[in-house]
PDB file of N, CA, C and O in Angstrom:
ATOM      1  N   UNK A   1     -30.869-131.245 -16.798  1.00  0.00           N
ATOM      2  CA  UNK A   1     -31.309-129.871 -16.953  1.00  0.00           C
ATOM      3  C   UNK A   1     -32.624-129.668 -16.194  1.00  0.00           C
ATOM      4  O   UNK A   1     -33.611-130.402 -16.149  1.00  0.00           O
ATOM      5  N   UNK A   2     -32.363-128.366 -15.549  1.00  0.00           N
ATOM      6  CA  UNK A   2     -33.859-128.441 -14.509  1.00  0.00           C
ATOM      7  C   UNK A   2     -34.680-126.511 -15.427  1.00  0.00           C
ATOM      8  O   UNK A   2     -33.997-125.493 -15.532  1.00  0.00           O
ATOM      9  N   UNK A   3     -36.012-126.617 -15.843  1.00  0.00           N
ATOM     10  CA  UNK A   3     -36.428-125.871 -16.278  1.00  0.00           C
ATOM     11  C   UNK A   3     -37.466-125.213 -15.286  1.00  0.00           C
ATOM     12  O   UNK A   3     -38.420-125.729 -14.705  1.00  0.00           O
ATOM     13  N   UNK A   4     -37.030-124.024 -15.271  1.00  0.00           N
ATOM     14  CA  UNK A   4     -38.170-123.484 -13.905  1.00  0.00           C
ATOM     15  C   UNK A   4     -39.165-122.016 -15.250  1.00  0.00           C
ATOM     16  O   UNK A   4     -38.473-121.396 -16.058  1.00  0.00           O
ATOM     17  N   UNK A   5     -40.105-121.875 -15.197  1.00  0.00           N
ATOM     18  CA  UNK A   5     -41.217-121.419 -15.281  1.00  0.00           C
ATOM     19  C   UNK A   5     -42.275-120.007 -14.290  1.00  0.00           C
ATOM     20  O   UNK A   5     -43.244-120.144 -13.543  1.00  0.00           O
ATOM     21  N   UNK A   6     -41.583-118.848 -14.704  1.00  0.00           N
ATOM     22  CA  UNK A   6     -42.074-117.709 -13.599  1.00  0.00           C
ATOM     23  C   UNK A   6     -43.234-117.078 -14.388  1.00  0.00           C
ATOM     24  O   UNK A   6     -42.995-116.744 -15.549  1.00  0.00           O
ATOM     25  N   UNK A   7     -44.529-116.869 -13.857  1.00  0.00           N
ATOM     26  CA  UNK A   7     -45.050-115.338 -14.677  1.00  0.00           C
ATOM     27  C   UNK A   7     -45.081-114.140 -14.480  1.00  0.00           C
ATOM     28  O   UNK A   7     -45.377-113.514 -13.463  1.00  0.00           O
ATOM     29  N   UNK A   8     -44.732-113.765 -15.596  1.00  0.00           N
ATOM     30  CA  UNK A   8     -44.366-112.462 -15.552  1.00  0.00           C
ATOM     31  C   UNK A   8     -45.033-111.194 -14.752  1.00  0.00           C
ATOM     32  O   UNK A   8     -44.348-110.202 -14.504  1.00  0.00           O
ATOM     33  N   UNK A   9     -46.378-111.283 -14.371  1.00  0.00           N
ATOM     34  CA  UNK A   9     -47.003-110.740 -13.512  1.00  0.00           C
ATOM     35  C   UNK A   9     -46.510-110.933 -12.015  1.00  0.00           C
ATOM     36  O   UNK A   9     -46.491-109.998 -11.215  1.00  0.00           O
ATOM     37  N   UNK A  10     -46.201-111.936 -11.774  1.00  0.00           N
ATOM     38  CA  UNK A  10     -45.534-112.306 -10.288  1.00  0.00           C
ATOM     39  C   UNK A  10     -44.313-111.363  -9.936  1.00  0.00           C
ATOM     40  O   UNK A  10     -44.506-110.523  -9.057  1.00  0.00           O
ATOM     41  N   UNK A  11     -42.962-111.433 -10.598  1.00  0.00           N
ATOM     42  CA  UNK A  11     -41.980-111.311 -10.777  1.00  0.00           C
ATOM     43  C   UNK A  11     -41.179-110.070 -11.900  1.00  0.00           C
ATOM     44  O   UNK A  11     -41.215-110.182 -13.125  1.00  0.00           O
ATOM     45  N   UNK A  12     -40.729-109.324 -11.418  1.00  0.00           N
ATOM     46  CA  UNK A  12     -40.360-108.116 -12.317  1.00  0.00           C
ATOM     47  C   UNK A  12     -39.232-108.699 -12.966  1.00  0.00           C
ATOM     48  O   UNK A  12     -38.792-109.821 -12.715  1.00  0.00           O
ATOM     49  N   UNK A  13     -38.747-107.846 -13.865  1.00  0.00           N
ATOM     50  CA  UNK A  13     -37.351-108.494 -14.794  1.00  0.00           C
ATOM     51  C   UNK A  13     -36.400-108.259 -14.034  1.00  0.00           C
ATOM     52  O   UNK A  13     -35.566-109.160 -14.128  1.00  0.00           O
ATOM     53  N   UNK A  14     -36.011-107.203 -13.064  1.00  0.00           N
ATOM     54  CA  UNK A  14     -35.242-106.508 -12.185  1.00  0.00           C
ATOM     55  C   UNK A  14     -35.158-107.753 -11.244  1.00  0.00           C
ATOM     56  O   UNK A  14     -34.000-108.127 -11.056  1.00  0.00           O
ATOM     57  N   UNK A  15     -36.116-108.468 -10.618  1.00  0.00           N
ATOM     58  CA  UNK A  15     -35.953-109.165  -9.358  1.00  0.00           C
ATOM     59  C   UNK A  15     -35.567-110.824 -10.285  1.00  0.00           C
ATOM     60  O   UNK A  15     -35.355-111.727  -9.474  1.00  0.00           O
ATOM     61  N   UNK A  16     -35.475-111.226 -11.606  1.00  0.00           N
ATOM     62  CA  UNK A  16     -35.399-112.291 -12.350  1.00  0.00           C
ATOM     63  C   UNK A  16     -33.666-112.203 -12.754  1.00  0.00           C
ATOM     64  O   UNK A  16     -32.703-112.941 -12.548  1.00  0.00           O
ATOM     65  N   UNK A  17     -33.832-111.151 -13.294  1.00  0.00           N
ATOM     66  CA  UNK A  17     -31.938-111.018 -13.202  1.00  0.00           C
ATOM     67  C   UNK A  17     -30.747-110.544 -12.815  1.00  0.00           C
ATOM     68  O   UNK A  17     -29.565-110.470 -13.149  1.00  0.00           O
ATOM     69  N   UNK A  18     -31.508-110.254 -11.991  1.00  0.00           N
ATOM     70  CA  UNK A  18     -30.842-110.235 -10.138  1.00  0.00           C
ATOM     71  C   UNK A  18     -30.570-111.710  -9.486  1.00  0.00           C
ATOM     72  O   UNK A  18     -29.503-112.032  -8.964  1.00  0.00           O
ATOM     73  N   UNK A  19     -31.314-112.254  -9.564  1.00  0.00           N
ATOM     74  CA  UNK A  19     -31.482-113.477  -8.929  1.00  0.00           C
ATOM     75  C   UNK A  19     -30.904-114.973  -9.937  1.00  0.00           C
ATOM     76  O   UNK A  19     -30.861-116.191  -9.767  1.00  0.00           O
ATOM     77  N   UNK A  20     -30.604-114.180 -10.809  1.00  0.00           N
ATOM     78  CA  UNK A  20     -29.730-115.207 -12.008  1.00  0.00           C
ATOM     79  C   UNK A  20     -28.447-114.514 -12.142  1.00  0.00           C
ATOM     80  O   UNK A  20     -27.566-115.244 -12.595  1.00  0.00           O
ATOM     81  N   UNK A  21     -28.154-113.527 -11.924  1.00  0.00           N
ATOM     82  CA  UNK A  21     -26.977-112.981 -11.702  1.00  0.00           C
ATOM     83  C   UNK A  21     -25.996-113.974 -10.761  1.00  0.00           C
ATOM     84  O   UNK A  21     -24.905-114.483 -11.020  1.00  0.00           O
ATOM     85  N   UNK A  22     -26.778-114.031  -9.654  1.00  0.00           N
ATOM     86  CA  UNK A  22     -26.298-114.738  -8.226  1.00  0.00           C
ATOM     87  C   UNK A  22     -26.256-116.072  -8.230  1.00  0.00           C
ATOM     88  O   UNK A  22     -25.452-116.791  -7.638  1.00  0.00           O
ATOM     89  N   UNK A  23     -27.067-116.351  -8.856  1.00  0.00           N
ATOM     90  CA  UNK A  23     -26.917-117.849  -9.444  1.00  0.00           C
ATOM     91  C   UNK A  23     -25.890-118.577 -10.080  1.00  0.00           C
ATOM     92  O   UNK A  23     -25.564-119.673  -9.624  1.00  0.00           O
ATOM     93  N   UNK A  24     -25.310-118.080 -11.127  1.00  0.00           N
ATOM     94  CA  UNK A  24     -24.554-118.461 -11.767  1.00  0.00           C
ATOM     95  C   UNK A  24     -22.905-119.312 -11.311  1.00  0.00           C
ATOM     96  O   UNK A  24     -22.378-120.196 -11.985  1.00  0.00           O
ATOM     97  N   UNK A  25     -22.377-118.747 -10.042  1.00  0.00           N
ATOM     98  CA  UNK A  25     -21.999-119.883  -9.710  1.00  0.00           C
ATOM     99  C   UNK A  25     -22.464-121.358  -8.939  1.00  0.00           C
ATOM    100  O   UNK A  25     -21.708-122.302  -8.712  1.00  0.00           O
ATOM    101  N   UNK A  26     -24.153-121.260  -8.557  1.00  0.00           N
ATOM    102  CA  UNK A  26     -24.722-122.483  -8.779  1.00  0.00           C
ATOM    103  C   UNK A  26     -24.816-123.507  -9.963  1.00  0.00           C
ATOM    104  O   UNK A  26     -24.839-124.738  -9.970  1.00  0.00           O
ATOM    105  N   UNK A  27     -24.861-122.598 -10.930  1.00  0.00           N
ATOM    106  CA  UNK A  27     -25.023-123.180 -12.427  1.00  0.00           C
ATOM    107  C   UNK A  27     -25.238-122.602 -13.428  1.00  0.00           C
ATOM    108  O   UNK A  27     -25.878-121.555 -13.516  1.00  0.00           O
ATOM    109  N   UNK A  28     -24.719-123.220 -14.336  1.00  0.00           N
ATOM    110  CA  UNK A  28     -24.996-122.200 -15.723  1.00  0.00           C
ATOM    111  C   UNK A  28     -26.393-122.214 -16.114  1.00  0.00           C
ATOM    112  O   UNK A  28     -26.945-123.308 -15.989  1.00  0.00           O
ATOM    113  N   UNK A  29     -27.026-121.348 -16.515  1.00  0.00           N
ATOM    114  CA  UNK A  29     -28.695-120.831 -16.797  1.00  0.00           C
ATOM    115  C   UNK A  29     -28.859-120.063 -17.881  1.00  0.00           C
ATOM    116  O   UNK A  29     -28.099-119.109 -18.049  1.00  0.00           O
ATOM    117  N   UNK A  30     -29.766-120.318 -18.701  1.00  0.00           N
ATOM    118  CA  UNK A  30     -30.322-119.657 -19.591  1.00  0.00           C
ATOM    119  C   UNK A  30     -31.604-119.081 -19.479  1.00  0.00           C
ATOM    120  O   UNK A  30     -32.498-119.591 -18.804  1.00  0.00           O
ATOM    121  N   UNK A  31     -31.775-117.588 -20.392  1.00  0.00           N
ATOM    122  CA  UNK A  31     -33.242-117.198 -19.727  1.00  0.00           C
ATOM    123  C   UNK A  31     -33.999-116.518 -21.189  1.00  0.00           C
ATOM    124  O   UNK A  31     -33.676-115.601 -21.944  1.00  0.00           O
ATOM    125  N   UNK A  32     -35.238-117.542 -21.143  1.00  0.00           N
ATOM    126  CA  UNK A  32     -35.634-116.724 -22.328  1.00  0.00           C
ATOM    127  C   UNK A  32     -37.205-116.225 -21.761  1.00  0.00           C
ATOM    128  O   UNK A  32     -37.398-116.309 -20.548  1.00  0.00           O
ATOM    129  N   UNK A  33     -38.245-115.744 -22.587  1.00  0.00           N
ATOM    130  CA  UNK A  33     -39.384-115.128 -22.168  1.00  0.00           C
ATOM    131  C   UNK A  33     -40.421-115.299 -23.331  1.00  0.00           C
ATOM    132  O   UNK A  33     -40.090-115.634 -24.468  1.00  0.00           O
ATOM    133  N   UNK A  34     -41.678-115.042 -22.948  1.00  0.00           N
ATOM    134  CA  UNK A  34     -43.092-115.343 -24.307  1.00  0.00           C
ATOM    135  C   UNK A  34     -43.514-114.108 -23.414  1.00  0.00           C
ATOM    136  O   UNK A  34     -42.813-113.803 -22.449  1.00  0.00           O
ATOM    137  N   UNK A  35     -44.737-113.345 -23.751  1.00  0.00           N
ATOM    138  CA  UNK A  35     -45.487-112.721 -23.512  1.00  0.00           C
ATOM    139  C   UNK A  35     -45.914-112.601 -21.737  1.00  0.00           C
ATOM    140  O   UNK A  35     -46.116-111.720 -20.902  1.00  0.00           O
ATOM    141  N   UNK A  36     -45.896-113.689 -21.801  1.00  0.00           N
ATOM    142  CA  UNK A  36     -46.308-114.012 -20.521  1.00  0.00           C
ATOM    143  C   UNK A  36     -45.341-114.806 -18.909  1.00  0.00           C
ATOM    144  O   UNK A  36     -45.681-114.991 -17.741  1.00  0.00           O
ATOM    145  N   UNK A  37     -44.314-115.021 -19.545  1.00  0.00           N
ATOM    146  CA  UNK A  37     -43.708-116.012 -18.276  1.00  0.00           C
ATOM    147  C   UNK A  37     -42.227-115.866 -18.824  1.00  0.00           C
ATOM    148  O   UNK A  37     -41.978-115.913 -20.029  1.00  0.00           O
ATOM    149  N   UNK A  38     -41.255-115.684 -17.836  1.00  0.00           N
ATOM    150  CA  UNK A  38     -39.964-116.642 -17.982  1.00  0.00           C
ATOM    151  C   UNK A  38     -39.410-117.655 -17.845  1.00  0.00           C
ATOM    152  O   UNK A  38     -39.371-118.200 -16.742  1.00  0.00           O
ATOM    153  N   UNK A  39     -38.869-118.145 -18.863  1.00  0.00           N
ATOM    154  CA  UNK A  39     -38.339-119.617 -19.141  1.00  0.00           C
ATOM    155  C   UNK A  39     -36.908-119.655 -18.617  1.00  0.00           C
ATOM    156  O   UNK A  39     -36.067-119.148 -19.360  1.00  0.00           O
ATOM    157  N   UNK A  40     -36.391-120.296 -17.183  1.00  0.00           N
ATOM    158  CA  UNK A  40     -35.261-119.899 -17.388  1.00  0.00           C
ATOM    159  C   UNK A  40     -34.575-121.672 -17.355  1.00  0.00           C
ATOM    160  O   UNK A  40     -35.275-122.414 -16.666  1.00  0.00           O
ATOM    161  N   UNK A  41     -33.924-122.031 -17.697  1.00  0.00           N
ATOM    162  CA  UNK A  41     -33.077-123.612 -17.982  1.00  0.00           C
ATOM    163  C   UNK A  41     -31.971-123.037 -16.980  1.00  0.00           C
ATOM    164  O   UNK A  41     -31.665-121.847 -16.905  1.00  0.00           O
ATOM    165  N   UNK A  42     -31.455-124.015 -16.267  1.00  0.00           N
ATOM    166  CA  UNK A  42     -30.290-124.547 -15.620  1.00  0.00           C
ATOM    167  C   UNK A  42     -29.547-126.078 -15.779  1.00  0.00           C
ATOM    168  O   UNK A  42     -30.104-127.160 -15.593  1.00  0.00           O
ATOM    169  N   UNK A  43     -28.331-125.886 -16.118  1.00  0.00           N
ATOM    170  CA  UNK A  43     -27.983-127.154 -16.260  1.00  0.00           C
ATOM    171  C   UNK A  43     -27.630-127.807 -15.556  1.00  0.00           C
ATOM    172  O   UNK A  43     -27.426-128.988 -15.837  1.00  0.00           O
ATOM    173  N   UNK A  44     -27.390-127.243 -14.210  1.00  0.00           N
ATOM    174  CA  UNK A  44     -27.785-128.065 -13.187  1.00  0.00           C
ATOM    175  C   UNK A  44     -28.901-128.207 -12.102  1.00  0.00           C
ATOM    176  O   UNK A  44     -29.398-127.215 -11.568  1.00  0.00           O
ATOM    177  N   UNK A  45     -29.175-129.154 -11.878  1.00  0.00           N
ATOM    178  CA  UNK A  45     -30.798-129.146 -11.128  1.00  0.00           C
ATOM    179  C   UNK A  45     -30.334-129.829  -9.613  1.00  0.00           C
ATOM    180  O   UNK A  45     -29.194-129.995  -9.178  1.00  0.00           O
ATOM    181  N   UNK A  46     -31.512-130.123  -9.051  1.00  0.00           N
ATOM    182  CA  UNK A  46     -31.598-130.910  -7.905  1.00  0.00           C
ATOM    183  C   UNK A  46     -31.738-129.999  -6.868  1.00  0.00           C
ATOM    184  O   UNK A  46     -31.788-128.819  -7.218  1.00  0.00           O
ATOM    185  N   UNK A  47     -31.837-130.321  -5.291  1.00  0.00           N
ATOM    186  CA  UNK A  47     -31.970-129.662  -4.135  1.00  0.00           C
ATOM    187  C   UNK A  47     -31.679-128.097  -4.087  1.00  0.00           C
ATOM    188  O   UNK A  47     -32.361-127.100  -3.849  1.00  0.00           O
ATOM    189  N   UNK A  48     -30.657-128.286  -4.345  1.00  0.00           N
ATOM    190  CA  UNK A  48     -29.294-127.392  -3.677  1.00  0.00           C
ATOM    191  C   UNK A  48     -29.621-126.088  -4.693  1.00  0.00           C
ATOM    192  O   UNK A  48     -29.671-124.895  -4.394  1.00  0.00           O
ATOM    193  N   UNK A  49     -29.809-126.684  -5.893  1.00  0.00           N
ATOM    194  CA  UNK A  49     -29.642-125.310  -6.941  1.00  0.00           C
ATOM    195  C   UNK A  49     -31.780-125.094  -6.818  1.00  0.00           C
ATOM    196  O   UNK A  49     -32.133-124.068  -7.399  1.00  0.00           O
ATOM    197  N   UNK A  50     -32.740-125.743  -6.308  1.00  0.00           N
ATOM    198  CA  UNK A  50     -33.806-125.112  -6.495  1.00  0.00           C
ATOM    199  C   UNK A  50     -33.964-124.259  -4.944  1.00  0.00           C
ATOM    200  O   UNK A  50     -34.558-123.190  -4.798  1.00  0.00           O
ATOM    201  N   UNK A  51     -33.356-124.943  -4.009  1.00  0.00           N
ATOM    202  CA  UNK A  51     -33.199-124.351  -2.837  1.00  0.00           C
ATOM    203  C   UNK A  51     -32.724-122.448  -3.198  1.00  0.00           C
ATOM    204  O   UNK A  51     -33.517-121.517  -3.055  1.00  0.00           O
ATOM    205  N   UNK A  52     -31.214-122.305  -3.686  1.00  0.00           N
ATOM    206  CA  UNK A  52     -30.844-121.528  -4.074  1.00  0.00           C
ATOM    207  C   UNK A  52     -31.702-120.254  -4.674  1.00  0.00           C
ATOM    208  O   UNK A  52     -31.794-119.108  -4.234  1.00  0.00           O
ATOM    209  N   UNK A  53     -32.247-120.814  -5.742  1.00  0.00           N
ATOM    210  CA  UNK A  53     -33.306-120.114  -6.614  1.00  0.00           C
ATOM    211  C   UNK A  53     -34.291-119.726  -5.989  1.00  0.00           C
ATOM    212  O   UNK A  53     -34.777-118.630  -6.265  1.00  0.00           O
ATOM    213  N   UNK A  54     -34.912-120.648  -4.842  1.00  0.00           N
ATOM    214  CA  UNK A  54     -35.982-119.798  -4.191  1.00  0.00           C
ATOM    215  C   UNK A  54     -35.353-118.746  -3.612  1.00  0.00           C
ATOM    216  O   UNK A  54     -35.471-117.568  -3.951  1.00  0.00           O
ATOM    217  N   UNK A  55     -34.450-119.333  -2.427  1.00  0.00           N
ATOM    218  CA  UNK A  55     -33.792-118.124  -2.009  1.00  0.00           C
ATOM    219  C   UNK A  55     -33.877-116.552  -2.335  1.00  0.00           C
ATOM    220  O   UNK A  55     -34.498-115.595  -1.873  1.00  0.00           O
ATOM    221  N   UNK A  56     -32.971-116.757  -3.332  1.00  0.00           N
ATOM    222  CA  UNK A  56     -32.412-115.343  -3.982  1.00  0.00           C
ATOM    223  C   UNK A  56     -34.256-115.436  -4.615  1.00  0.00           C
ATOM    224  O   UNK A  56     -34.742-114.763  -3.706  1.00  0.00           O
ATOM    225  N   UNK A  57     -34.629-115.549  -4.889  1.00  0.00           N
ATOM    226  CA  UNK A  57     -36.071-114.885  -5.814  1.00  0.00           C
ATOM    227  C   UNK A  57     -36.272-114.073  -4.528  1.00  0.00           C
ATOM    228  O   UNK A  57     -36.007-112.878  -4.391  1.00  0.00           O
ATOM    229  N   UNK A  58     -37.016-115.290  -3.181  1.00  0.00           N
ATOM    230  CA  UNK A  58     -37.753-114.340  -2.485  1.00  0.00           C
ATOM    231  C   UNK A  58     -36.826-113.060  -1.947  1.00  0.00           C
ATOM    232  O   UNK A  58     -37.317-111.932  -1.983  1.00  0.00           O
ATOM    233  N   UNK A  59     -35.659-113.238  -1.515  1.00  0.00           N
ATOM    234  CA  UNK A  59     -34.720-112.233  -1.488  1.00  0.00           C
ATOM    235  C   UNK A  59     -34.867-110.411  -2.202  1.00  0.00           C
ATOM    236  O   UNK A  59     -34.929-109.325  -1.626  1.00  0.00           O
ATOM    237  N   UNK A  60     -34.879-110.816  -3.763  1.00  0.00           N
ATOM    238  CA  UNK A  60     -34.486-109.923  -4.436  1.00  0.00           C
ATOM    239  C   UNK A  60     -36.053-109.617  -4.358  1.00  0.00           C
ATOM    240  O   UNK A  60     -36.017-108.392  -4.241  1.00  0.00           O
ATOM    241  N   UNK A  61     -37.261-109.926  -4.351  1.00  0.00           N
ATOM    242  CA  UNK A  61     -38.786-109.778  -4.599  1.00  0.00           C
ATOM    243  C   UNK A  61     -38.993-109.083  -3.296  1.00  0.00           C
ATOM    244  O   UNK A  61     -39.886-108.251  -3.453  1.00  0.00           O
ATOM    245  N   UNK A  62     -38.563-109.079  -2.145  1.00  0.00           N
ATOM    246  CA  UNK A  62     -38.258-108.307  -1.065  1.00  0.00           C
ATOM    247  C   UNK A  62     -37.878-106.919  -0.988  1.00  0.00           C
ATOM    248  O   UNK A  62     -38.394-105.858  -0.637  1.00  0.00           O
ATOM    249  N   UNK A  63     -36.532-107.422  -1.554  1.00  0.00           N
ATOM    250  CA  UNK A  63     -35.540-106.236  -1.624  1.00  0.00           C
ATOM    251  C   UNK A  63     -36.374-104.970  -2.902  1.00  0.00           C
ATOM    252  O   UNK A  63     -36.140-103.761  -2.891  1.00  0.00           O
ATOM    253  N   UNK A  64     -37.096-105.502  -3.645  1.00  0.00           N
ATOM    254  CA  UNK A  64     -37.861-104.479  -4.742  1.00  0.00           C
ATOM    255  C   UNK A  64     -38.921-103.847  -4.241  1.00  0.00           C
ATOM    256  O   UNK A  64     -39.140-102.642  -4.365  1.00  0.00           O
ATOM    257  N   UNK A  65     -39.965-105.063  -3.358  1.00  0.00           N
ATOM    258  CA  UNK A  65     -41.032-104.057  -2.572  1.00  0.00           C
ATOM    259  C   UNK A  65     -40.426-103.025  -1.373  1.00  0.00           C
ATOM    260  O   UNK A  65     -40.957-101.960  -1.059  1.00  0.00           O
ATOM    261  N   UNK A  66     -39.092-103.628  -0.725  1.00  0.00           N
ATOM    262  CA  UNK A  66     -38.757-102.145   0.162  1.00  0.00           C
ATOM    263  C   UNK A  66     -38.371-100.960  -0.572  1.00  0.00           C
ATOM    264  O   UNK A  66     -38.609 -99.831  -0.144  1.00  0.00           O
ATOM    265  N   UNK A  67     -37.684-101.227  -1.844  1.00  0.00           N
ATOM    266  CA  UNK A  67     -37.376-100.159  -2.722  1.00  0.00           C
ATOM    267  C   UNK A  67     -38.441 -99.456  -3.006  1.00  0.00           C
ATOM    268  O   UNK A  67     -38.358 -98.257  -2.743  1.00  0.00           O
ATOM    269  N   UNK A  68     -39.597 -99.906  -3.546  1.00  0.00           N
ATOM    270  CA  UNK A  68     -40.840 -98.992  -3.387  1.00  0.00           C
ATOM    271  C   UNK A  68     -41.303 -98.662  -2.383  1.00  0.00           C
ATOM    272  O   UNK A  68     -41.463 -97.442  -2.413  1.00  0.00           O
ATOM    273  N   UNK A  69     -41.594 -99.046  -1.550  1.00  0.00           N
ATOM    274  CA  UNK A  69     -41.886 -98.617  -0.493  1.00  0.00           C
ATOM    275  C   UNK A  69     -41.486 -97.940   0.516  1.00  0.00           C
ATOM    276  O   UNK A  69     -42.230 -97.682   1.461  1.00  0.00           O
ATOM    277  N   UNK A  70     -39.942 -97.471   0.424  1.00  0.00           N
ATOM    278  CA  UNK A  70     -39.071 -96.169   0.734  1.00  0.00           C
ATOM    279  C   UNK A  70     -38.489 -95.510  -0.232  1.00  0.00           C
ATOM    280  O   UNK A  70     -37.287 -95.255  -0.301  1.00  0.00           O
ATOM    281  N   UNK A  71     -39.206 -95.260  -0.890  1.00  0.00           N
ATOM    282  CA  UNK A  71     -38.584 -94.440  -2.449  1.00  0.00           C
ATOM    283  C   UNK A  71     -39.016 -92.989  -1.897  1.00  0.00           C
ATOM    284  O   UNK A  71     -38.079 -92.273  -1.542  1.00  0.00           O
ATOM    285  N   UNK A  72     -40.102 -92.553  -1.799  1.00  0.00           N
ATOM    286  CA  UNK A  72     -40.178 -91.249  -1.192  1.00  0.00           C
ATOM    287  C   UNK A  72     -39.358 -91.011   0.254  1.00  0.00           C
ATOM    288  O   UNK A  72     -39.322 -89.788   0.395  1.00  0.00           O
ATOM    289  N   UNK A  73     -38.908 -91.441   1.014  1.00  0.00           N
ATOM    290  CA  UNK A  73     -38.374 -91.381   2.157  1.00  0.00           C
ATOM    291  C   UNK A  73     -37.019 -91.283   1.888  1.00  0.00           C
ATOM    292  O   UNK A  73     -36.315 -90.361   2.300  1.00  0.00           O
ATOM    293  N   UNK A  74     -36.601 -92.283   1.154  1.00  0.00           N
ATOM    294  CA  UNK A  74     -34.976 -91.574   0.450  1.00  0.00           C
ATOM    295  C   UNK A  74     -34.789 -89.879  -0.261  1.00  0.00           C
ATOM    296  O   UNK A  74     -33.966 -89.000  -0.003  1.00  0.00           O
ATOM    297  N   UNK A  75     -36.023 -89.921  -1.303  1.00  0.00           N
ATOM    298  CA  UNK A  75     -35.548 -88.996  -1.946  1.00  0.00           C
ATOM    299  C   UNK A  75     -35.692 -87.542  -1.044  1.00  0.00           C
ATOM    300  O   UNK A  75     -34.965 -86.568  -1.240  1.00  0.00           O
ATOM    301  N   UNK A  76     -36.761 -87.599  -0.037  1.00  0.00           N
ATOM    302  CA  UNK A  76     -36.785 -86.660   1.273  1.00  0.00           C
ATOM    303  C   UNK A  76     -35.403 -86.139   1.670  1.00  0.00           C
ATOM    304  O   UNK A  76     -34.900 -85.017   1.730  1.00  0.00           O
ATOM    305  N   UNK A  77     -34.882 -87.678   1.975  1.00  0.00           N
ATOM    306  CA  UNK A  77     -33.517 -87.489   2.609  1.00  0.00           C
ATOM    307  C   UNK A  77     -32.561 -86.904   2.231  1.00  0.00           C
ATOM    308  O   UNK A  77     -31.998 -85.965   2.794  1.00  0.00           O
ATOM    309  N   UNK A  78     -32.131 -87.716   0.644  1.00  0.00           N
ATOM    310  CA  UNK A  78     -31.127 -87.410  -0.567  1.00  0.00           C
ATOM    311  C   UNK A  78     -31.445 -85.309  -0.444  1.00  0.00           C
ATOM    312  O   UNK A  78     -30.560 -84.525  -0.102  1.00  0.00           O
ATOM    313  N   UNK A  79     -32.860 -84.906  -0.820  1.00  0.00           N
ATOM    314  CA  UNK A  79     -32.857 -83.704  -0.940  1.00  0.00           C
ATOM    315  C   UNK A  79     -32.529 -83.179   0.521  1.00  0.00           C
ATOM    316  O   UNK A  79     -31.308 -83.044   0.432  1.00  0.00           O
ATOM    317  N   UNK A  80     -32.667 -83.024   1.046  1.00  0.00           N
ATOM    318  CA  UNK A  80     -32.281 -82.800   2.687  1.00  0.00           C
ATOM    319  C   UNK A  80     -30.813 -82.105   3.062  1.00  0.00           C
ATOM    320  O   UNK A  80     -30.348 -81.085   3.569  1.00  0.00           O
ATOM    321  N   UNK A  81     -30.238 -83.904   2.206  1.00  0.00           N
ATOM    322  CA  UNK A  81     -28.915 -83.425   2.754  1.00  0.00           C
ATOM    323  C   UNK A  81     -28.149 -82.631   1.265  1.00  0.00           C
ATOM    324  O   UNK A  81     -27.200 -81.886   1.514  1.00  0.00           O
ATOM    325  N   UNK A  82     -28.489 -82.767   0.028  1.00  0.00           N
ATOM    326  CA  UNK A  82     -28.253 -82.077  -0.720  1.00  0.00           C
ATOM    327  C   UNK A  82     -28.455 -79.905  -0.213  1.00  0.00           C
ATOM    328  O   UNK A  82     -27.652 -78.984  -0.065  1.00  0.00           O
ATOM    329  N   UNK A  83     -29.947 -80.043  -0.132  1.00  0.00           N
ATOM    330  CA  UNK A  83     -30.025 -78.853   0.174  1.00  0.00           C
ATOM    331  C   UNK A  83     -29.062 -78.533   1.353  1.00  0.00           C
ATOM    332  O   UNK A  83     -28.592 -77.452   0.996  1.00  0.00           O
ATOM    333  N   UNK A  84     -28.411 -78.884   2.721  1.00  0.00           N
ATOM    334  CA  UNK A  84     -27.625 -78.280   3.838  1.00  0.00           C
ATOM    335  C   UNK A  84     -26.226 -78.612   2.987  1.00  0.00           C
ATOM    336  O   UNK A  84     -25.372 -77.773   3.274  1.00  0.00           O
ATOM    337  N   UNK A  85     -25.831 -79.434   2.182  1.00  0.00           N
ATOM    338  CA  UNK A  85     -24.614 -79.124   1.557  1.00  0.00           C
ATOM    339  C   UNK A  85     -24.630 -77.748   1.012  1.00  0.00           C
ATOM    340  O   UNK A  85     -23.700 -77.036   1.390  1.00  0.00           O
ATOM    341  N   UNK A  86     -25.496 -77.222   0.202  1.00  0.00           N
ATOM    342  CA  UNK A  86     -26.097 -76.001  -0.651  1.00  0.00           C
ATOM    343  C   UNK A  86     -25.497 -74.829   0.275  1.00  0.00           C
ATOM    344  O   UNK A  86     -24.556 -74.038   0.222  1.00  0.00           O
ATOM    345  N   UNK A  87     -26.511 -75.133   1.118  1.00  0.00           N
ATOM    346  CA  UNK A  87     -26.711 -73.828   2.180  1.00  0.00           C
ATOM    347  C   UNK A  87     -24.995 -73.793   2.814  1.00  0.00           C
ATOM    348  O   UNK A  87     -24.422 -72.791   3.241  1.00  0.00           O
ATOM    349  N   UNK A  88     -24.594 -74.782   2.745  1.00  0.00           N
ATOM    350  CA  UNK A  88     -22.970 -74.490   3.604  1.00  0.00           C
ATOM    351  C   UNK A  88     -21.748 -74.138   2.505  1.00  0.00           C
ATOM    352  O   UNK A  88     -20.682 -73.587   2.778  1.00  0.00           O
ATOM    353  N   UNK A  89     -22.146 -74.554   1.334  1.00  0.00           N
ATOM    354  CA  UNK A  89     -21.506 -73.942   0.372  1.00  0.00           C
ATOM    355  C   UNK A  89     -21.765 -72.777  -0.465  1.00  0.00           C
ATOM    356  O   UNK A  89     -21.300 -72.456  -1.558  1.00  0.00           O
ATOM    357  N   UNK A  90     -22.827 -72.077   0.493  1.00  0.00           N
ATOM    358  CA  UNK A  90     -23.467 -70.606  -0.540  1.00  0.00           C
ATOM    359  C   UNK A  90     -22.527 -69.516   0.538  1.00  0.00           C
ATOM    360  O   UNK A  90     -22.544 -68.299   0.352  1.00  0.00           O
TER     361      UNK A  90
END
């Protein structure tokens, strides 16, 4: 069993079970939490499955700061093309 250790300040819950989602056919995992950090257990360990885990973390920890960071630029858009649907259906 390999026990990995995140804090919670680092890492959102969104980018933690996301990234254990994807995991799971690496290995079966459990995930618990204290105040401060997630505890997550895998029952299988070694290279391949911590390799994995970094992976997908930095992945999904990526994929959350572009989400903020084009959140106004979507919703620009989303309204954009909402409003010329509007206008072609008035």
């Amino acid at each position: 069993m390999w026990e990995k250790i995140l804090q919670k300040n680092l890492y959102s819950e969104w980018v933690i079970r996301n990234t254990l989602y994807w995991m799971t056919p690496v290995s079966p995992w459990k995930l618990e939490e204290n105040i401060s950090s997630w505890i997550i257990f895998f029952e299988i360990g070694g290279p391949e499955c911590e390799f994995e885990f970094a992976r997908l973390l930095n992945d999904f920890s990526l994929r959350e700061k572009l989400h903020h960071q084009t959140g106004q630029l979507r919703d620009a858009i989303i309204s954009k093309v909402l409003r010329s649907i509007d206008d072609r259906l008035a």
